[in-house]
Structure formats: C-alpha cells, structure tokens
GURO-246442 format. One record per residue (C-alpha): x, y, z; chain. Coordinates in steps of 0.2 Angstrom, whole numbers, plus 5000, padded with zeros to 4 digits. Layout:
REM GURO-246442
(node (X; Y; Z); "A"),
...
REM end
This chain:
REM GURO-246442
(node (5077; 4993; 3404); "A"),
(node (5065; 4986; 3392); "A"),
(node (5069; 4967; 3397); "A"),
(node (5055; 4970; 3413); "A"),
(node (5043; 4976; 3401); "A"),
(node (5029; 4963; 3389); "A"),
(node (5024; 4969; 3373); "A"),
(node (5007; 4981; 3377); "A"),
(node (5018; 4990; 3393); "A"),
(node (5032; 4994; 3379); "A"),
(node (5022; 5000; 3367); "A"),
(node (5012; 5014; 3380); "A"),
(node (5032; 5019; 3382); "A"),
(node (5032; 5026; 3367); "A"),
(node (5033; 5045; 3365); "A"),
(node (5021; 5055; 3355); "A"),
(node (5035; 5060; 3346); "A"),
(node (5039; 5043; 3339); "A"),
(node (5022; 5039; 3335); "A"),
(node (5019; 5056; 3325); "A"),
(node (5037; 5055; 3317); "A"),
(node (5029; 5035; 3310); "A"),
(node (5014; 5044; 3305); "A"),
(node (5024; 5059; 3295); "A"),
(node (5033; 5045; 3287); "A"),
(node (5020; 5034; 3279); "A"),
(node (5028; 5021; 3269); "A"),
(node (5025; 5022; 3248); "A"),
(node (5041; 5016; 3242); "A"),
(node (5037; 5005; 3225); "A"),
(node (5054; 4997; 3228); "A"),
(node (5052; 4992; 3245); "A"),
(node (5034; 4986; 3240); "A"),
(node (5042; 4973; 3228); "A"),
(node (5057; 4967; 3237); "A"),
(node (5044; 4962; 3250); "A"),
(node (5031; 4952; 3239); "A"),
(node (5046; 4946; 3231); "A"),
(node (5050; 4938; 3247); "A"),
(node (5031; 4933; 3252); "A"),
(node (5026; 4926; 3237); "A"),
(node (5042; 4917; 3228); "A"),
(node (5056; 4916; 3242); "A"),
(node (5068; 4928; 3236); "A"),
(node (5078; 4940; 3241); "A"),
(node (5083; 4957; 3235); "A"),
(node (5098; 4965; 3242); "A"),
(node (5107; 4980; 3236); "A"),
(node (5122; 4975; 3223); "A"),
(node (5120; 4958; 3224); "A"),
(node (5107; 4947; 3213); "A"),
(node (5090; 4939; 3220); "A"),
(node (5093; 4924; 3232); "A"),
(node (5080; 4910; 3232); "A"),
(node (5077; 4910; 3251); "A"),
(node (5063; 4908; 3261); "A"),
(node (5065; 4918; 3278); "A"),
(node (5052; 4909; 3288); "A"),
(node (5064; 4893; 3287); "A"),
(node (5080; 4899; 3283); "A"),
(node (5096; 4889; 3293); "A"),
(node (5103; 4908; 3292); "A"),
(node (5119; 4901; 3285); "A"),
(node (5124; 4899; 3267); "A"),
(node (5141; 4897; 3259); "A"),
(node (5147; 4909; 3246); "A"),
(node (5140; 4927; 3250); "A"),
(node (5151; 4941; 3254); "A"),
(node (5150; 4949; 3268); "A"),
(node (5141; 4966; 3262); "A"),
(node (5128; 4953; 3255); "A"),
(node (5128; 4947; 3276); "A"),
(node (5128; 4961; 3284); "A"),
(node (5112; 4969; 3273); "A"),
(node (5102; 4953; 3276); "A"),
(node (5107; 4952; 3297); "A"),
(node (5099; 4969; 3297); "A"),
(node (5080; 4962; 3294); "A"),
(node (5079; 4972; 3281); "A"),
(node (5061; 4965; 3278); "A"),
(node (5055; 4975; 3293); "A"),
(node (5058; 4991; 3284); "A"),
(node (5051; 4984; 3268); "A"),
(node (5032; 4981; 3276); "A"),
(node (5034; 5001; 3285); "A"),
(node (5045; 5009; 3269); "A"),
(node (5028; 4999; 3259); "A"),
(node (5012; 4999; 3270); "A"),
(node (5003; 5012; 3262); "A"),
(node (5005; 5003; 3244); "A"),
(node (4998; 4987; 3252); "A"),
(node (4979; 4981; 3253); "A"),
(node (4971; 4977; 3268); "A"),
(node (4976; 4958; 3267); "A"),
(node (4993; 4960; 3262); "A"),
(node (4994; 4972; 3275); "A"),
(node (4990; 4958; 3286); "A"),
(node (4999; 4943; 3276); "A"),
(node (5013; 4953; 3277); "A"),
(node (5015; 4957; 3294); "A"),
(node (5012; 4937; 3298); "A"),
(node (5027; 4937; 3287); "A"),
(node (5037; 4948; 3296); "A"),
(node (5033; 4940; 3311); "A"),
(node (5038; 4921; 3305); "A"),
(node (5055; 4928; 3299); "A"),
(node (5058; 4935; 3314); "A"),
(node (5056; 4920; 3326); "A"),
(node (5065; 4912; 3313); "A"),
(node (5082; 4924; 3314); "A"),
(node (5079; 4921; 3335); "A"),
(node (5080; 4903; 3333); "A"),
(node (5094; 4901; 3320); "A"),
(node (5104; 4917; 3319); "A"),
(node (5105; 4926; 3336); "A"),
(node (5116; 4912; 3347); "A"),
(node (5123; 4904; 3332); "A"),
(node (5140; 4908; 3329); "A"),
(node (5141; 4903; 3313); "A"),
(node (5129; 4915; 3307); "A"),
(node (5141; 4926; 3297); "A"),
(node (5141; 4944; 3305); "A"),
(node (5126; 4939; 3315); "A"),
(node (5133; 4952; 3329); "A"),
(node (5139; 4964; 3316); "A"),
(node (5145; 4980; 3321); "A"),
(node (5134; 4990; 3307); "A"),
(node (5120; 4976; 3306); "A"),
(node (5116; 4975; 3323); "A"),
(node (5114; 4995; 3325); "A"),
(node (5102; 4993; 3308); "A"),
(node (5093; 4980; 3314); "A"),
(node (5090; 4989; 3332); "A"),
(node (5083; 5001; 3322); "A"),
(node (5074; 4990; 3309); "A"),
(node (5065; 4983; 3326); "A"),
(node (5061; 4997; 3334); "A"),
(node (5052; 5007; 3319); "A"),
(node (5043; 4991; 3314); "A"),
(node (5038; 4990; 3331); "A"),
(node (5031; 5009; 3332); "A"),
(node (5024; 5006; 3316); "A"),
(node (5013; 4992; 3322); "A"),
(node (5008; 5001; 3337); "A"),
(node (5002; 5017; 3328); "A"),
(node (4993; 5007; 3317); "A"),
(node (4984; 4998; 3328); "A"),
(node (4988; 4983; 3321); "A"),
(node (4985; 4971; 3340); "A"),
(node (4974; 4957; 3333); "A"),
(node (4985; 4945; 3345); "A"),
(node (5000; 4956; 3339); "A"),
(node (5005; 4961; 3358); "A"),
(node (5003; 4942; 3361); "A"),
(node (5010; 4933; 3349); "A"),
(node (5023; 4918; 3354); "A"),
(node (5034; 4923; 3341); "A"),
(node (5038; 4940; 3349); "A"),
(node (5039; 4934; 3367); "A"),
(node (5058; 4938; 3366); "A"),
(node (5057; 4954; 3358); "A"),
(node (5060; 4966; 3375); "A"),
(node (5074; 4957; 3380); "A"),
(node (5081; 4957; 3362); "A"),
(node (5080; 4976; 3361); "A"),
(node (5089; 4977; 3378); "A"),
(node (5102; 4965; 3373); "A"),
(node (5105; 4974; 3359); "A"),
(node (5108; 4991; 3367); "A"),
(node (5118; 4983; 3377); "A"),
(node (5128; 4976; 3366); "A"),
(node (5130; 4991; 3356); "A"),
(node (5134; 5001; 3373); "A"),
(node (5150; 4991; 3377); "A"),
(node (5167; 5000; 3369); "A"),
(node (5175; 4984; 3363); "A"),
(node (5158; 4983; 3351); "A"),
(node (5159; 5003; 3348); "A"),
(node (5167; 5008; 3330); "A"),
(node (5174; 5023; 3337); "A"),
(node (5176; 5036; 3323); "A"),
(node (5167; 5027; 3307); "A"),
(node (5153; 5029; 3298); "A"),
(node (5149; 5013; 3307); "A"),
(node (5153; 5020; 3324); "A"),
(node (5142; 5036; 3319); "A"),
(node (5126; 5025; 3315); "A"),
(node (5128; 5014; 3331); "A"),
(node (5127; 5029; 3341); "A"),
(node (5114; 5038; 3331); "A"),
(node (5103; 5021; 3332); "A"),
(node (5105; 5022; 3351); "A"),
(node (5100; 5039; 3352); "A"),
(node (5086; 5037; 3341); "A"),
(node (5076; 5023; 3352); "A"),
(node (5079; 5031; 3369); "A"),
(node (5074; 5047; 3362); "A"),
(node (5058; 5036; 3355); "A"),
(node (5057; 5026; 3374); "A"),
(node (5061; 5040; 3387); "A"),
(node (5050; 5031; 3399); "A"),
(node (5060; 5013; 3398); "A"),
(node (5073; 5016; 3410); "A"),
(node (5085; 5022; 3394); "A"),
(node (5094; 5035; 3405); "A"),
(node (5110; 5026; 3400); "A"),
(node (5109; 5023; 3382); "A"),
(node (5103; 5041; 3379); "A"),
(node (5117; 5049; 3388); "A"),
(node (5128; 5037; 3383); "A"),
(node (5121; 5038; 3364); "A"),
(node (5121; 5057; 3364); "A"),
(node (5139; 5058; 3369); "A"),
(node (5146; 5046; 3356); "A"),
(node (5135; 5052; 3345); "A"),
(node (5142; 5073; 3347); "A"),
(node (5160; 5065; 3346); "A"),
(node (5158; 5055; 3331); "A"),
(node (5149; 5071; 3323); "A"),
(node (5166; 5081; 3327); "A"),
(node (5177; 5069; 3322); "A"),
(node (5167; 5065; 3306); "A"),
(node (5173; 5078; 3297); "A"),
(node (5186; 5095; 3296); "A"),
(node (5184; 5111; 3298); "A"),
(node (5180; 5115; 3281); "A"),
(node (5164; 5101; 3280); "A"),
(node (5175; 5087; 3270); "A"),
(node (5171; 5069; 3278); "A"),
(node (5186; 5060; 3282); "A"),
(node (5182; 5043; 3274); "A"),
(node (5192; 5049; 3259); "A"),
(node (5178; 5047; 3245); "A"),
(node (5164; 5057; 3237); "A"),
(node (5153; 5044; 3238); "A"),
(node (5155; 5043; 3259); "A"),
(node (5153; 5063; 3258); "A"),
(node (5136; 5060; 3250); "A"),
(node (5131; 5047; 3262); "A"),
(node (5136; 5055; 3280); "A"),
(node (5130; 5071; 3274); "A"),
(node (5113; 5062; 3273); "A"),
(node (5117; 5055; 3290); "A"),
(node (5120; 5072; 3296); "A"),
(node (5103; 5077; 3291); "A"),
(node (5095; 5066; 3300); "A"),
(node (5102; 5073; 3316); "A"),
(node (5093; 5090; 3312); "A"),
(node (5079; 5080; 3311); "A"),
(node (5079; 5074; 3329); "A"),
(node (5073; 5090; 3336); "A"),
(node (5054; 5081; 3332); "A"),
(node (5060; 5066; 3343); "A"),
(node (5062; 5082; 3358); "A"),
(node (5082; 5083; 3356); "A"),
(node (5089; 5101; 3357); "A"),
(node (5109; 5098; 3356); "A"),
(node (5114; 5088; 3343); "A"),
(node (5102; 5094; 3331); "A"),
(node (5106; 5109; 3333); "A"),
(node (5126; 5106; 3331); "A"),
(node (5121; 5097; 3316); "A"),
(node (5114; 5112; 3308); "A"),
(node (5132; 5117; 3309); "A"),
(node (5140; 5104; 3298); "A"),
(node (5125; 5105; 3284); "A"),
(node (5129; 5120; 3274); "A"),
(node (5151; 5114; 3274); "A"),
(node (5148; 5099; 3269); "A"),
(node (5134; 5102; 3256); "A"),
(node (5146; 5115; 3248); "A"),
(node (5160; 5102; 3247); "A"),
(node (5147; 5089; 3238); "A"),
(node (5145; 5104; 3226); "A"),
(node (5163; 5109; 3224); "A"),
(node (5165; 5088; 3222); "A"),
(node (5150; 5087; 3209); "A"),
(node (5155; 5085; 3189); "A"),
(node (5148; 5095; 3179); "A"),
(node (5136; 5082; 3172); "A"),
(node (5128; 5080; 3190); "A"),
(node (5136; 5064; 3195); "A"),
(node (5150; 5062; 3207); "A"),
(node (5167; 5057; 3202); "A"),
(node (5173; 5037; 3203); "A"),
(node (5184; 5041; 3217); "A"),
(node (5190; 5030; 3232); "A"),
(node (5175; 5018; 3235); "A"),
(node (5162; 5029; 3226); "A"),
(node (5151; 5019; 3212); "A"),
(node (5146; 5026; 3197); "A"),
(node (5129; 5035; 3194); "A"),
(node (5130; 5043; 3210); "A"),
(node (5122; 5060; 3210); "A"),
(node (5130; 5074; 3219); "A"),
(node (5124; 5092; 3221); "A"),
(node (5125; 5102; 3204); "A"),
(node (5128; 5119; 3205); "A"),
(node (5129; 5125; 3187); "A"),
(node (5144; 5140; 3181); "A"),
(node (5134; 5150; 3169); "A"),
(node (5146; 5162; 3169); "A"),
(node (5159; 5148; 3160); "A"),
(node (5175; 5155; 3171); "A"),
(node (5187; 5146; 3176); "A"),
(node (5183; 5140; 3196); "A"),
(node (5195; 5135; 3209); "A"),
(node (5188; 5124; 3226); "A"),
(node (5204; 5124; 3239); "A"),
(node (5199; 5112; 3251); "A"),
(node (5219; 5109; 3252); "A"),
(node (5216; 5108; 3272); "A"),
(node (5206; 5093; 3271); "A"),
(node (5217; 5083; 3256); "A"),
(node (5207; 5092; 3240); "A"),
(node (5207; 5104; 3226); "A"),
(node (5195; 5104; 3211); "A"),
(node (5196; 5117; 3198); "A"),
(node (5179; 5118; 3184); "A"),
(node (5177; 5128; 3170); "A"),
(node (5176; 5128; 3149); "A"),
(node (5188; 5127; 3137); "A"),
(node (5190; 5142; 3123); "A"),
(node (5180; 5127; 3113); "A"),
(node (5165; 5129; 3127); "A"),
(node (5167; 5112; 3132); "A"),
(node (5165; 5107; 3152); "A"),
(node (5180; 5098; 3162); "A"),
(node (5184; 5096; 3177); "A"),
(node (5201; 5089; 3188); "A"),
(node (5203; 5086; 3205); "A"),
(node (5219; 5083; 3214); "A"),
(node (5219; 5072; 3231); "A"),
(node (5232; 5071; 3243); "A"),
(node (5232; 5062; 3262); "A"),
(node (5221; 5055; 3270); "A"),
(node (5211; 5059; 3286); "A"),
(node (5206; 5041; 3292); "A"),
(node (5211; 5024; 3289); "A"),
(node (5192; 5017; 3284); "A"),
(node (5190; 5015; 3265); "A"),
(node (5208; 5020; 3263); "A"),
(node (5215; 5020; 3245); "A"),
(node (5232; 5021; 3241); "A"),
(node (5228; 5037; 3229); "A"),
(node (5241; 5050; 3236); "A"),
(node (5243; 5064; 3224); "A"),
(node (5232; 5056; 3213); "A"),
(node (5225; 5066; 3197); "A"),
(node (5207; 5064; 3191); "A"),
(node (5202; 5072; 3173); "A"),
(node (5183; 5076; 3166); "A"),
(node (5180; 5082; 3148); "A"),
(node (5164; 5084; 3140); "A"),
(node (5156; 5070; 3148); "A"),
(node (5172; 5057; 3147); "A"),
(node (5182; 5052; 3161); "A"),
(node (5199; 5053; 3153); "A"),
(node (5211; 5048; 3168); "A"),
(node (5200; 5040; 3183); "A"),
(node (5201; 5028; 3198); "A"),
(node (5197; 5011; 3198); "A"),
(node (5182; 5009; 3208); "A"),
(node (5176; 5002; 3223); "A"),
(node (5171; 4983; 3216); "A"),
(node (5170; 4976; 3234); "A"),
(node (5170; 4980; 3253); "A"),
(node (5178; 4963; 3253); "A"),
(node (5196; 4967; 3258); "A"),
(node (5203; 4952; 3257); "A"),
(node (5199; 4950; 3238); "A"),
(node (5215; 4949; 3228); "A"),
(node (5204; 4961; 3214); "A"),
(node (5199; 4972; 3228); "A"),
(node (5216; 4973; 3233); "A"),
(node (5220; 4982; 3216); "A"),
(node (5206; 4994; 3215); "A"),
(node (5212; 5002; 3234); "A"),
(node (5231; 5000; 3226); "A"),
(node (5242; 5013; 3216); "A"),
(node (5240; 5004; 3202); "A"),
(node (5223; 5011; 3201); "A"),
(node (5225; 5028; 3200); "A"),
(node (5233; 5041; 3193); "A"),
(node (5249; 5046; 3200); "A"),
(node (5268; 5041; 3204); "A"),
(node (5277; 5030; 3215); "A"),
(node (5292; 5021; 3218); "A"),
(node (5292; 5002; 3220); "A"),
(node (5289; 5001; 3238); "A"),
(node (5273; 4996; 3249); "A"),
(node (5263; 5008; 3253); "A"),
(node (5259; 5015; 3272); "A"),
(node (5241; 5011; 3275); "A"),
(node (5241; 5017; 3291); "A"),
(node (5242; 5033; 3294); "A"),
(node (5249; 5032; 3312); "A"),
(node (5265; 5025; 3303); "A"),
(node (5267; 5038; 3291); "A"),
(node (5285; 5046; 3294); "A"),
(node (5277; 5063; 3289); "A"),
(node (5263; 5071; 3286); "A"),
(node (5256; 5075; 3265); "A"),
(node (5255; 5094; 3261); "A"),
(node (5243; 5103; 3249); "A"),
(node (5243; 5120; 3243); "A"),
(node (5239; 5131; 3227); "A"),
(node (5248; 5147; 3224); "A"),
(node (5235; 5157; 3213); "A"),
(node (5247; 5169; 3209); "A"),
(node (5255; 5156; 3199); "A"),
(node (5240; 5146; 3194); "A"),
(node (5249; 5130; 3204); "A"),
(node (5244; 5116; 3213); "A"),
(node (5259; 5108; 3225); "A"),
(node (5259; 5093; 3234); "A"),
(node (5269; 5082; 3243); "A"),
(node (5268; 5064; 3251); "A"),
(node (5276; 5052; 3262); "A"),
(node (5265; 5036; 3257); "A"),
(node (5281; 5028; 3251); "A"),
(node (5291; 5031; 3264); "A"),
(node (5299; 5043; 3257); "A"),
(node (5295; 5062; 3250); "A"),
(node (5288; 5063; 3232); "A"),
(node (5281; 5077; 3227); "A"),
(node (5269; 5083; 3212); "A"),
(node (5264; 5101; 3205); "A"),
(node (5252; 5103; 3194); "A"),
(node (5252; 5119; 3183); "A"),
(node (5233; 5123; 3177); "A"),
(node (5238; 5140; 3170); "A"),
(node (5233; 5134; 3152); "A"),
(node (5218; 5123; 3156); "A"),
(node (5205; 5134; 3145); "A"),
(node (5217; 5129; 3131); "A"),
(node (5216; 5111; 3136); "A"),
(node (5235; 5108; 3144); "A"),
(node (5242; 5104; 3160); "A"),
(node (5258; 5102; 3165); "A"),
(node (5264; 5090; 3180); "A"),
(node (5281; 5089; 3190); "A"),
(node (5286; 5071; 3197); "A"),
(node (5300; 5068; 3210); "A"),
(node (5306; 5057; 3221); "A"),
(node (5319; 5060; 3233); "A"),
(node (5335; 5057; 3221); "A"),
(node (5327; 5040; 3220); "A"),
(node (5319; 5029; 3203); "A"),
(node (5304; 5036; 3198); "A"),
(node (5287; 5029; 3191); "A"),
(node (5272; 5036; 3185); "A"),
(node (5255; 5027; 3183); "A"),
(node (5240; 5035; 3171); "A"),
(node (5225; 5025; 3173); "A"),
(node (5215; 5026; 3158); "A"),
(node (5195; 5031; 3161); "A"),
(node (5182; 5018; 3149); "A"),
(node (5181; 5020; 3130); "A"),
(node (5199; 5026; 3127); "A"),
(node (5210; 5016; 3116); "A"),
(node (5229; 5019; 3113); "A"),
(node (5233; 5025; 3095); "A"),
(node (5252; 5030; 3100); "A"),
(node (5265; 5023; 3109); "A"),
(node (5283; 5030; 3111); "A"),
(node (5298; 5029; 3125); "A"),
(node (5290; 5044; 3133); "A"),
(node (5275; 5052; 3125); "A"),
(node (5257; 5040; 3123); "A"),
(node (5240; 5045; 3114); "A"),
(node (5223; 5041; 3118); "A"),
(node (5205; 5043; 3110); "A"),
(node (5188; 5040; 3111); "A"),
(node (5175; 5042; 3101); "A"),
(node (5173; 5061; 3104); "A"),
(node (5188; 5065; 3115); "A"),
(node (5207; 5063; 3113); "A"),
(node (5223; 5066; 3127); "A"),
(node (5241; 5063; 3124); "A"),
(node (5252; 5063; 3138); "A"),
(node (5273; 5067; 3135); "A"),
(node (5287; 5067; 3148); "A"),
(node (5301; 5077; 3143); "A"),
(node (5312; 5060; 3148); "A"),
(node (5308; 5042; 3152); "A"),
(node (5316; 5029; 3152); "A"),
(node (5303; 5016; 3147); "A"),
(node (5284; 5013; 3147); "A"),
(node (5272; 4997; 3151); "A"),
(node (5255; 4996; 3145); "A"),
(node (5243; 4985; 3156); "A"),
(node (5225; 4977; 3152); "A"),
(node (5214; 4966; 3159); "A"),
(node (5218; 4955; 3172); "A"),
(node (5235; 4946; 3176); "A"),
(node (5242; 4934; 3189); "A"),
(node (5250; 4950; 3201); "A"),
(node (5243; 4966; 3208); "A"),
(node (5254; 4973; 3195); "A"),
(node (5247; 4965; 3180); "A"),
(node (5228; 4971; 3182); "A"),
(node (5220; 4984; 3174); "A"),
(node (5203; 4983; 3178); "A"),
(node (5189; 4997; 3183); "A"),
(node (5171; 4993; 3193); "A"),
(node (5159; 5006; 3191); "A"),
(node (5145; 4994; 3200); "A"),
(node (5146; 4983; 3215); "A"),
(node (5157; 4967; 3210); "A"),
(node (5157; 4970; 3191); "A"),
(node (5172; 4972; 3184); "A"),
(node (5178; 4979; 3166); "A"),
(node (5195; 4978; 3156); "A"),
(node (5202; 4993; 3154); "A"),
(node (5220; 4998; 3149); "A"),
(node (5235; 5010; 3161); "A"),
(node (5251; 5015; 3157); "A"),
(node (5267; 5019; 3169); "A"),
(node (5282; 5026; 3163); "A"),
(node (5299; 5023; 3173); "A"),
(node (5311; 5041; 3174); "A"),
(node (5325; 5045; 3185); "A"),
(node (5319; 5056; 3198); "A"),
(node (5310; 5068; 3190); "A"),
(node (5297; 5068; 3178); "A"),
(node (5290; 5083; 3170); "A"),
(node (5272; 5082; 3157); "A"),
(node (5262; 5088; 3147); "A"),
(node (5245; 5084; 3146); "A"),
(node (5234; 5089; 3131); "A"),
(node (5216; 5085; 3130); "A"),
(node (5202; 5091; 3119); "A"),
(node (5190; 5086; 3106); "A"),
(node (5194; 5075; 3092); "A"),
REM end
C-alpha cells in the first residue's frame, strides 16, 4: 500500500516498464502546450466544449457557480498534470521548471480546498477521480524519469501524495463507487490496472487483481458479438474502440491476458466504425455523437450498392451511388443495448446525400440530463421515426418486449419492430430503388393512432406543404416525402415552451441551431415514399 511509502521509496517502485513507456511517450502536443501557459501566465483555463475561465489554480476556492457538470468533471481530473507531460518536450528549460512549480502549487491547492469539501462539485467523481489517478501517477513517473528531484521528493506540497494515491484506489476499489458496465466503469478499472501494473512492488496485489478482473468483464460486456459498443452512438464506438487499444498496449506495462483479449475486439469493432463511416469520412450526428467526428473511411470504388447487417446489435447501413454517381448513405437503428446515453431513437431513419444530411438526429448538446433542451435532443421528437403519444421506456429492464431487426435481401427489405411505446410498432424500409433515389417506408401501430416525426438535417427549407405529402431543398439537394394517407401535419421550428414544440439540432457542445421537423398524424398505418436527389 502506497500510504507506508514517502516520495523517493515510491518512486524506486516503479517498473522499468513505466518508466520506458513515459519515455516512448515524450510529450509535443502544441495544444496542451498552450492550455498550460494559458494557465501559468494569465489564469485561465481551457476545457474541452466550454469557453476559457479566468481562474488561477494556485488559489482557487475549487467552487464556482454556473458550470455544468462536464465542465466539473474535466477540471477535477487535474488536467494540468497532463498538460506539463502531453507538452514537456515543447518547453524550455525554465518553463520546464516554472511549470512544474505550477503543477505543484495547484495541486496543494486542489488538497486544501477540493479533496474533503463537499461542495466541491463532482470532487469524488466517478469518471474524474479514475482520471485524476491517472493524471497523478503519470505526472509523477514523468518527474521521476526526468530526474526532475531538485527538492521534488521533498516538497511540503506533495507530503500527502502516497496516501492520496492509496485513497484513491481505494475509493475506486469499493462496488458502490464502481460504474459497473459503462464507459466510465471501463476507465476506472483500466486506470486501476494501469498503476499497479506500473507499481508491482507497492503492495498492489489487490488493485491489480481486482482491476484486471473488472476490467476483462467490462471488456466483455462492452460490446456484442459482432464488435458494436453498447452505448448506442457512433461517437461512443469511436472513443471505446480507442480505449480498447490501449489495452493492447499494456503488454509493454508486463500484462499477458487482457491484451491479448483485446486484440480480439479490435478488428470487430474497427469494421463497425467503417460500416458506421459517411462517405465523406465523418461519422453520423447520431445519439450523443458531435459533428466533425471522423470515423474510418473505407472508400467503394467499385460504386455498388453495399449492405452492413449489424441487425444483431440494433444496426444496418446501406452505402452506394445513385445512377447520377452521387454518394448516400441511410442507416436504420433499432433497440438499445444499455441504458447509458440512451436516446429515445427506436426505428429511427438517418439519410446522407452528396455531402447533406437530409433526415438526421438532433445531437448531443449536453451530458446535462436534467436540461429541459437536453431532454429534447435524447426525445423522439429528435429523430426520425414514429410514435404514438405515450412516454417512452428508458429503461430497458421495463421494456415489455424485446426490438427486432432483420433484412430480407431477397427482397431488398429492412424490418423492424419496437416496443418503446409500450406497445408493438413496427417499420420496413424497402431500399430496392435507392440507386434511383426512392425509398419506401411502412408505419404501424398496433390498431392504434399513429404519428410520424421527419427531423429535418441543416440547410433544408420547406417549399411544399400538403395533408400528406411535404418538400424540402437545399441549395444543391432536394427530398419530398408522401404518405399514401394522413390525416394532418405539424411543422415545428426553433424553440417553444414544451418538448413538443422544439426543433432544434446541436452539432457542438451546448450550441444549439433552429431547425425545422414535421410529424404527420395517420390511423394506424402509414405507408411513404421518399424521394431525394439533386436539384
């Protein structure tokens, strides 16, 4: 246990390994660079999707009214830690020092006013404390390895540090602090694992048994057979299959097991972030992904049309060229495998053309779930599908059945059916003419009202609106949208006083942008056709 150990015997602990792996790594990250003399020099700090705040972390209260809780949990993390290593090798030789004096002040500082205060938002976080274990223990090997021990080893302001790192692998060891089966519950173990792999002679017997162990499990759990991640967005595929890479990676710290496992789940899930991949290279604005994301793209020279059935795991996307050579792209999703991140998006459509979403998602806009707009964009109303004018089932324990997907390729048909409702609704899609730019769609509802929701992707305007037929246009692109029947459309923009009212999309962190939907009311079918091409 580290607690019984100073400073200098802590640092002989570490491995080799450790200490090679901070050498492999030498820090020349520009951004990171600035973030920290932004800090240094003029008090403020820069956190991803949030604007600079003017704070000086050598004197901080670690309190401060207004920020969201993303914004919290970054800054709990010490993120400056990882800005002095991410940057050292950009630094001169007396920032190298300044910095590191820095470091050190904002550190007491976070130990005097954050780390027994409760009102320190998310001070005991269940994702910022597993960062900031990790933030401390690479800082600390990079200080060892680069000798850096004028007075380090004995400075007052780490004479807590031991006990600190002990207090928070304990913390991080107890269940009731364990995210079992999250992203989050995946980086706590993995942070675990990492430092008593990097400390194997520091009495971490428990926490590298207990991390391996969690961390196997939540690797398992993490995604299906077929490589998808069960967070239920392409944005969260992206990210865990960068986390899974780092597991391969801890063969160099002298681990053997989940390394090797790991190896197992690259080559799924990368061919998922493939399949998942527009045809421009970005990733599609679905569930809590943010726009500008770049998957994996895999280019079809040969211009056919190309089916992905990941219907096991909730997906299928289909890519090709229309007979004009023009690239699109739809995806249907259907279920989901876990209750994190959850959007209420079953049997929701998504359609690429040429470059142009033309029926889309709302966005993330903020982890905040308690927003009345973040409400919105995780609702039905922000996405492209029916319902009937009930709740939805966010848990997916309390779901009365199970959602099906399946295509019939003999028929060039995509069936689906979901219970999110409450009740059986079911969709097929019928991509036989896509090369032609048409698809057709089957609504119902079990012998019950039936609505329809067409969320409309930026730079579209209406130019025609009937009873049961409405057209759209960009600049470039066009798509028209009839029911055989309906009883009645609504068109929705901007922001209103209900749910129900908004139509809004967020393709950055907490910027939102007017956009317009439409939902049609039928009886208890709805049958359309979907036209889209070139103007």
């Amino acid at each position: 246990m580290t607690e019984n150990l100073n400073l200098a015997q802590l640092a002989q602990q570490l491995s080799p390994q450790a200490l090679a792996l901070t050498a492999a790594n030498a820090g020349k990250n520009k951004a990171e660079y600035e973030k920290l003399k932004q800090a240094v020099y003029s008090a403020q700090i820069n956190l991803n999707n949030f604007a600079p705040s003017q704070i000086d972390l050598r004197s901080f209260a670690w309190q401060l009214e207004g920020k969201d809780r993303n914004w919290w949990w970054q800054l709990q993390a010490l993120p400056f830690l990882n800005w002095y290593v991410s940057s050292y090798q950009l630094q001169s030789a007396e920032e190298q020092q300044s910095f590191l004096q820095f470091c050190l002040s904002a550190f007491e500082c976070w130990c005097l006013y954050a780390e027994h205060n409760a009102n320190s938002p998310l001070n005991w976080h269940d994702h910022a404390t597993a960062f900031r274990l990790r933030n401390l223990v690479n800082w600390f090997t990079h200080c060892v390895y680069n000798q850096l021990d004028n007075g380090f080893a004995s400075d007052k302001r780490l004479q807590s540090f031991t006990v600190l790192l002990n207090k928070h692998l304990c913390w991080l060891a107890e269940d009731t602090n364990y995210s079992e089966h999250t992203n989050h519950g995946f980086d706590q173990a993995l942070v675990m694992y990492t430092v008593a792999l990097s400390l194997p002679n520091a009495g971490m017997e428990q926490f590298l048994q207990l991390g391996k162990s969690r961390l196997i499990a939540e690797l398992k759990h993490a995604f299906t057979d077929e490589g998808v991640h069960k967070e239920n967005s392409p944005g969260y595929q992206k990210f865990m299959l960068g986390r899974v890479k780092t597991l391969v990676n801890l063969d160099s710290l002298g681990d053997i097991e989940v390394s090797s496992l790991a190896k197992d789940y690259v080559e799924k899930a990368e061919a998922f972030l493939k399949a998942l991949t527009l045809p421009n290279g970005e990733l599609p604005m679905i569930g809590d992904t943010q726009a500008g994301n770049t998957g994996i793209l895999d280019r079809n020279d040969s211009g056919s049309l190309e089916v992905f059935d990941y219907s096991d795991s909730g997906y299928v996307v289909i890519k090709g060229f229309t007979k004009e050579n023009k690239a699109y792209y739809f995806l249907i999703k259907n279920g989901h495998l876990s209750n994190y991140h959850r959007h209420d998006d079953d049997l929701m459509l998504y359609l690429w053309f040429d470059g142009e979403v033309i029926l889309g998602d709302g966005g993330l806009y903020s982890h905040n779930e308690k927003c009345e707009l973040r409400k919105f964009f995780r609702s039905h109303f922000a996405h492209n599908l029916p319902f009937i004018q009930a709740k939805a089932v966010r848990d997916k324990s309390k779901l009365s059945s199970s959602s099906k997907l399946s295509i019939d390729s003999e028929n060039n048909l995509i069936k689906a059916s979901s219970y999110m409702f409450g009740v059986n609704i079911t969709r097929e899609v019928d991509y036989s003419n896509v090369q032609n730019g048409i698809l057709k769609v089957i609504d119902s509802a079990d012998n019950l009202n039936l609505n329809t929701n067409h969320f409309i992707g930026p730079g579209y305007k209406p130019v025609q609106l009937d009873v049961n037929k409405f057209k759209f246009e960009s600049d470039r692109n066009y798509c028209s949208i009839e029911y055989e029947e309906a009883l009645g459309l609504q068109v929705v923009n901007g922001i209103g006083q209900k749910t129900e009212c908004i139509s809004i999309y967020s393709n950055r962190y907490n910027e939102k942008i007017s956009t317009f939907r439409v939902m049609f009311s039928h009886e208890s079918e709805a049958r359309a056709r979907i036209v889209f091409g070139a103007l």
